[in-house]
Backbone bond lengths (Angstrom), bond angles and torsions (degrees), N, CA, C in turn:
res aa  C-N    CA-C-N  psi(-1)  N-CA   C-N-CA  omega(-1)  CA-C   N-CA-C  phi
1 X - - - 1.456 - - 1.515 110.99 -
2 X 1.050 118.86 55.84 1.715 112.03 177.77 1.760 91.81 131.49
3 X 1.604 95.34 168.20 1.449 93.41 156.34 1.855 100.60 174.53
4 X 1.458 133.39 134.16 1.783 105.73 -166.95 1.753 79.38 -148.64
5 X 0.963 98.79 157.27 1.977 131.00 175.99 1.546 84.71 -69.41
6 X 1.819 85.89 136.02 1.614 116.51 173.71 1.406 100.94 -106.35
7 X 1.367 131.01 132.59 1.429 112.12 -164.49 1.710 111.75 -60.84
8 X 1.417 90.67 167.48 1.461 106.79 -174.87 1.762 124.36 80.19
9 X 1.323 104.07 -3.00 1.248 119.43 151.36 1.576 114.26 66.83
10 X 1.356 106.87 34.47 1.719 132.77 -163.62 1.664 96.18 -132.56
11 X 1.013 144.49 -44.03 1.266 132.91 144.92 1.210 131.95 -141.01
12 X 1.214 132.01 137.17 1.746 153.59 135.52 1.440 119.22 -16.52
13 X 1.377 120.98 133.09 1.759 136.38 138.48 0.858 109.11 -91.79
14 X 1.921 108.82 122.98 1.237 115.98 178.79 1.493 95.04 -111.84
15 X 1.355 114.33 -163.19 1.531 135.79 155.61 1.637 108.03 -130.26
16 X 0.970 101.43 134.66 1.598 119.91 -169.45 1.676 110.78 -131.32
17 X 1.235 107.40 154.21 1.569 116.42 -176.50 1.340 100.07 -95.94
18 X 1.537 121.51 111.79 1.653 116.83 -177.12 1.061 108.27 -126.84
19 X 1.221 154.31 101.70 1.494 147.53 162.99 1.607 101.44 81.99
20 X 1.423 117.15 75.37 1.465 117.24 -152.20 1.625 115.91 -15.07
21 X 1.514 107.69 91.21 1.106 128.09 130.51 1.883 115.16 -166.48
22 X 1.185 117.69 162.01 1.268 119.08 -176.78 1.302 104.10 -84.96
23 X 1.563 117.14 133.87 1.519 133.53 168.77 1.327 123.36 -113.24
24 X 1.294 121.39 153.94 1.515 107.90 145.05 1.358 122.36 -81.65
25 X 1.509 102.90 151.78 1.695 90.83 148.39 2.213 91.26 -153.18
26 X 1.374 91.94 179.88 1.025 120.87 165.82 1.445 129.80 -72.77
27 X 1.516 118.16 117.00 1.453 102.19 175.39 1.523 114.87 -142.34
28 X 1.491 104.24 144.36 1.588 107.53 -154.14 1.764 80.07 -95.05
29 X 1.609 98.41 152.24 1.595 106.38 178.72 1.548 107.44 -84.64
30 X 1.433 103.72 -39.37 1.443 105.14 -167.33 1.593 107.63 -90.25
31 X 1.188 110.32 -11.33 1.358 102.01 -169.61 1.491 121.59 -110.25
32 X 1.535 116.07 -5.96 1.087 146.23 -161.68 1.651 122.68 41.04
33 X 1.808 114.06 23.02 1.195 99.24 174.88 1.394 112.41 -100.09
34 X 1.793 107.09 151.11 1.346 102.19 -176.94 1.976 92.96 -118.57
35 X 1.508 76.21 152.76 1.528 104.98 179.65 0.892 129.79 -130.44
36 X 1.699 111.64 114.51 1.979 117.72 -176.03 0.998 116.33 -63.79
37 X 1.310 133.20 126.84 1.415 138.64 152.47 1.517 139.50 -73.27
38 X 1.331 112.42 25.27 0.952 142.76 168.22 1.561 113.33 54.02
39 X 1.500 126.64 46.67 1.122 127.70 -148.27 1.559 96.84 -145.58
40 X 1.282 102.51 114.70 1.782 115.98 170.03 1.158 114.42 -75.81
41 X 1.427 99.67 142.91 1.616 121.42 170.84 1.785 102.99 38.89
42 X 0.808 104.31 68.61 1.647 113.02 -174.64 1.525 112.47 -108.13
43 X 1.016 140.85 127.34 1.612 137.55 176.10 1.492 109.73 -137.32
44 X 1.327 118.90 177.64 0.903 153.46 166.62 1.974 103.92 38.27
45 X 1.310 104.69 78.13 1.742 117.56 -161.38 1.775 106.26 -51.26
46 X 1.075 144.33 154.80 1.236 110.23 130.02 2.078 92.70 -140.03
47 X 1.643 97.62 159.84 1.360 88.50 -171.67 1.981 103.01 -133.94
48 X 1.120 95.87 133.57 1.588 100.92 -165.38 2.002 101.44 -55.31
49 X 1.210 104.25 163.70 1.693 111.19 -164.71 1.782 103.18 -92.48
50 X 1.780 118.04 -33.66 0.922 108.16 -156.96 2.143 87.95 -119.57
51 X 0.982 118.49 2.98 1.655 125.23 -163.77 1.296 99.17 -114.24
52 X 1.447 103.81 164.42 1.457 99.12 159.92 1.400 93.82 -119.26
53 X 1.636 115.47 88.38 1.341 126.76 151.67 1.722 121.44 -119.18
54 X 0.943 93.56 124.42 2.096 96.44 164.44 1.874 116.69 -95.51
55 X 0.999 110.81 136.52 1.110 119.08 166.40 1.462 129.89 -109.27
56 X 0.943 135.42 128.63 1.619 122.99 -156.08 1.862 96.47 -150.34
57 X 1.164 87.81 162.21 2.065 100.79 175.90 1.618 90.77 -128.24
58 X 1.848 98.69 120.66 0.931 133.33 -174.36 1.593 109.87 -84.67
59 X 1.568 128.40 68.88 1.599 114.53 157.43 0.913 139.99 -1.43
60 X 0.895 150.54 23.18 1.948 152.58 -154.99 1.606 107.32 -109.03
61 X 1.025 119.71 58.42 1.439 106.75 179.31 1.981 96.24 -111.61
62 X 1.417 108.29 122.25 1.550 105.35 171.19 1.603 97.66 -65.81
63 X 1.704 84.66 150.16 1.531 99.55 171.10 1.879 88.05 -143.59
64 X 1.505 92.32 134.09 1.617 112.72 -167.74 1.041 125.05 -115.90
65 X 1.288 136.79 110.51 1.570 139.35 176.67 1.526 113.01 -24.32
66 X 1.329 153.85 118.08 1.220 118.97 150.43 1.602 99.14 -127.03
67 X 1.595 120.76 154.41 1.283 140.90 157.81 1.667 116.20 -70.70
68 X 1.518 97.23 151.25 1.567 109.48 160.48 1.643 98.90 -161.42
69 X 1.215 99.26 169.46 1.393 125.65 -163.78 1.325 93.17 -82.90
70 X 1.636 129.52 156.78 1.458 98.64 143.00 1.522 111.50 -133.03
71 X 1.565 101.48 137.68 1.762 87.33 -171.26 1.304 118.33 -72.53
72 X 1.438 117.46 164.63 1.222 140.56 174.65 1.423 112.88 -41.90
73 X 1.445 119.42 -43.88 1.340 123.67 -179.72 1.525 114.75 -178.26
74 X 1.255 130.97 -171.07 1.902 105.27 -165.02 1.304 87.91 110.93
75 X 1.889 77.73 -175.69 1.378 130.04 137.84 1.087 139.12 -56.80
76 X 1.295 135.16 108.39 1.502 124.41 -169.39 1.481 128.68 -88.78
77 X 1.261 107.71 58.91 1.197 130.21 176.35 1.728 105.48 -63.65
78 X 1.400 100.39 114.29 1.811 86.11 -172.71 1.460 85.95 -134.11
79 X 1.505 101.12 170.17 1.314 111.63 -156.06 1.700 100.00 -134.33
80 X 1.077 139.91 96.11 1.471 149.96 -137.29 1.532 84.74 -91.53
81 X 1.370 112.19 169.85 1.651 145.19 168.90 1.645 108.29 -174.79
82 X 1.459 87.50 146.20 1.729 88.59 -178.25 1.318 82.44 -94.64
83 X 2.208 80.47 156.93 1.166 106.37 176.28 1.885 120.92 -115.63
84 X 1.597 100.29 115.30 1.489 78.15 -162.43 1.657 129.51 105.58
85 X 1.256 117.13 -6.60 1.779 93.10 -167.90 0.927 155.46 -14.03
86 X 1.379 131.65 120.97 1.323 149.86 -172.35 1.449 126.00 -146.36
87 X 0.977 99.59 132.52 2.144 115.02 176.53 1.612 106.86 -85.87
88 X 1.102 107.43 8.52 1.846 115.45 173.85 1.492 109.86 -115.16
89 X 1.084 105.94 -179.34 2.158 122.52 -174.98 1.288 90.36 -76.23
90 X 1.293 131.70 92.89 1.507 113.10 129.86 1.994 138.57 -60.46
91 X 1.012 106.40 133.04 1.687 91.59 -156.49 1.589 103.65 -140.80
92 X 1.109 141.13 160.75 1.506 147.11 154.06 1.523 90.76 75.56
93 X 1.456 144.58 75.78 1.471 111.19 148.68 0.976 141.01 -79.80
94 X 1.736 138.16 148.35 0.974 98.49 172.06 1.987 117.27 -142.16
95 X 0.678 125.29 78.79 1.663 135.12 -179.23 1.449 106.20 -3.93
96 X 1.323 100.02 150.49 1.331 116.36 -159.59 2.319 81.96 -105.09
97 X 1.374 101.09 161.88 2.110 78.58 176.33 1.057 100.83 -97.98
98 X 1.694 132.24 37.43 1.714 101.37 145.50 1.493 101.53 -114.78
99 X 1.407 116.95 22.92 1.544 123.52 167.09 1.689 104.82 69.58
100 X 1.157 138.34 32.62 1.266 142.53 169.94 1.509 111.01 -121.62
101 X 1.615 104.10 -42.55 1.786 85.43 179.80 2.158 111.70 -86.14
102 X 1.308 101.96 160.51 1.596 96.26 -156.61 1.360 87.13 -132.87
103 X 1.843 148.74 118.56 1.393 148.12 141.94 1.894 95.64 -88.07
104 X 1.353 68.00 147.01 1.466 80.83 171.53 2.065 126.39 -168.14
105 X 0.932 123.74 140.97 1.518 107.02 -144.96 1.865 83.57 -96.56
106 X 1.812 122.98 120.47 1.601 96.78 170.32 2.109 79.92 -144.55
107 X 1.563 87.23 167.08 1.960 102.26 168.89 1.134 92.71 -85.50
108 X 1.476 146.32 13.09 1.392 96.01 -172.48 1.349 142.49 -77.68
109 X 1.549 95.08 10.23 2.109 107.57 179.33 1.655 91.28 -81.15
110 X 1.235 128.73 -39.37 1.380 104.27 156.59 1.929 71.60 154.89
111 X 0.994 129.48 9.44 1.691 135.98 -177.94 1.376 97.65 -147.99
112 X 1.149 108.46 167.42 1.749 124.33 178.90 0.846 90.34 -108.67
113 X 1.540 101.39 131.62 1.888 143.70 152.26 1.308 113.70 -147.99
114 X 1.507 107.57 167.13 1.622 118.25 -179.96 1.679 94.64 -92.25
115 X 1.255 77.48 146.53 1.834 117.28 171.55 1.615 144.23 -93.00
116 X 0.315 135.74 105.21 1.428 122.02 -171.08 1.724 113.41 -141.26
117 X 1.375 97.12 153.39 1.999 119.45 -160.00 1.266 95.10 -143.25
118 X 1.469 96.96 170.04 1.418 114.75 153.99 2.150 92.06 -124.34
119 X 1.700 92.83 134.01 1.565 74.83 -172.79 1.213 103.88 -98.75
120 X 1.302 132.55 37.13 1.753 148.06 155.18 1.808 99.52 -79.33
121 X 1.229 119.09 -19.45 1.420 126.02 -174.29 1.334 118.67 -166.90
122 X 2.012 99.60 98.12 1.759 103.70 -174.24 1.348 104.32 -65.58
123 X 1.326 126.98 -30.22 1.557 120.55 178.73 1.619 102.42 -42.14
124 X 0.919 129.18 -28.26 1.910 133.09 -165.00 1.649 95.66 -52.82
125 X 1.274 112.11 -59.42 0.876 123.16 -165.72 1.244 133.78 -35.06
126 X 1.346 121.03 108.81 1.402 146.94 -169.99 1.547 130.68 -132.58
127 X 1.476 124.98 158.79 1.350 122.10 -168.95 1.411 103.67 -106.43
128 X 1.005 135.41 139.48 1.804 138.38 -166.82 1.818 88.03 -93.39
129 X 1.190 98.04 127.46 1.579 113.52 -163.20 1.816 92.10 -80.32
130 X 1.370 117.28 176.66 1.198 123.65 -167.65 1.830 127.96 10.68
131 X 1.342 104.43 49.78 1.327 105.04 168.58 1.207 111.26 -160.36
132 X 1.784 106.06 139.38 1.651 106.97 -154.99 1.606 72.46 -142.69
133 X 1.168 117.99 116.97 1.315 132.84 172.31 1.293 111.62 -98.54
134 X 1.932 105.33 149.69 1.516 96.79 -175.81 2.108 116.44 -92.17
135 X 0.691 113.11 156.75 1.782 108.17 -160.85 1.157 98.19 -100.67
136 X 1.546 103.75 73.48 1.597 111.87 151.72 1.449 109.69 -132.09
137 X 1.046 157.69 -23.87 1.643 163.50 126.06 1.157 129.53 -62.87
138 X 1.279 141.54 131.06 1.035 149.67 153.33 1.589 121.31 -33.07
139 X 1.082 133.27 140.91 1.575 135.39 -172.72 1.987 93.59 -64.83
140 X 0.937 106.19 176.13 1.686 115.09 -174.43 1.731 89.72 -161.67
């Protein structure tokens, strides 16, 4: 997602997909080491020629679970509620088929992992320990 010349033309800031989310880091041409810059959801780099400034577009847009009913037949007039609150990416849901259990891929511990509830009880709600899934599918 981006990528601009560090002066002297020996290495680049890129943005890279790391543990679903995009970072910068540093990377030497000749030397091949790369180095994180400790910077979330970061894209599209650019870095001044004569400063030592970076400029970057910061990803941060919440994306939020919400529910609806769905009727039997009709009009689909549905009537939304969030599910869950969170100030992080909620992403991929995916229903369990008696519609109570809930996975779902979000940062909001402050890293991406899967989730999972029962949404009969937000207290349920927990992070599935050692697994950091990548955010292109939905959990199954």
């Amino acid at each position: 997602r981006g990528w601009h010349w560090l002066g002297g033309g020996e290495t680049v800031v890129l943005s890279h997909f790391h543990e679903g989310d995009f970072r910068l880091a540093r990377v030497g041409l000749r030397t091949r080491d790369v180095a994180d810059m400790g910077l979330d959801s970061a894209l599209q780099p650019a870095v001044a020629r004569d400063a030592p400034w970076l400029a970057f577009v910061e990803s941060s847009a919440t994306y939020s679970l919400q529910q609806a009913r769905l009727p039997a037949s009709g009009p689909s007039a549905h009537v939304l509620e969030p599910v869950l609150p969170s100030t992080g990416r909620d992403v991929l849901p995916a229903l369990a088929p008696d519609g109570d259990g809930l996975l779902f891929v979000s940062n909001r511990s402050g890293a991406p992992g899967l989730w999972w509830a029962r949404l009969s009880d937000p207290a349920s709600l927990r992070r599935v320990a050692g697994v950091a899934p990548r955010v292109r599918h939905a959990p199954v």
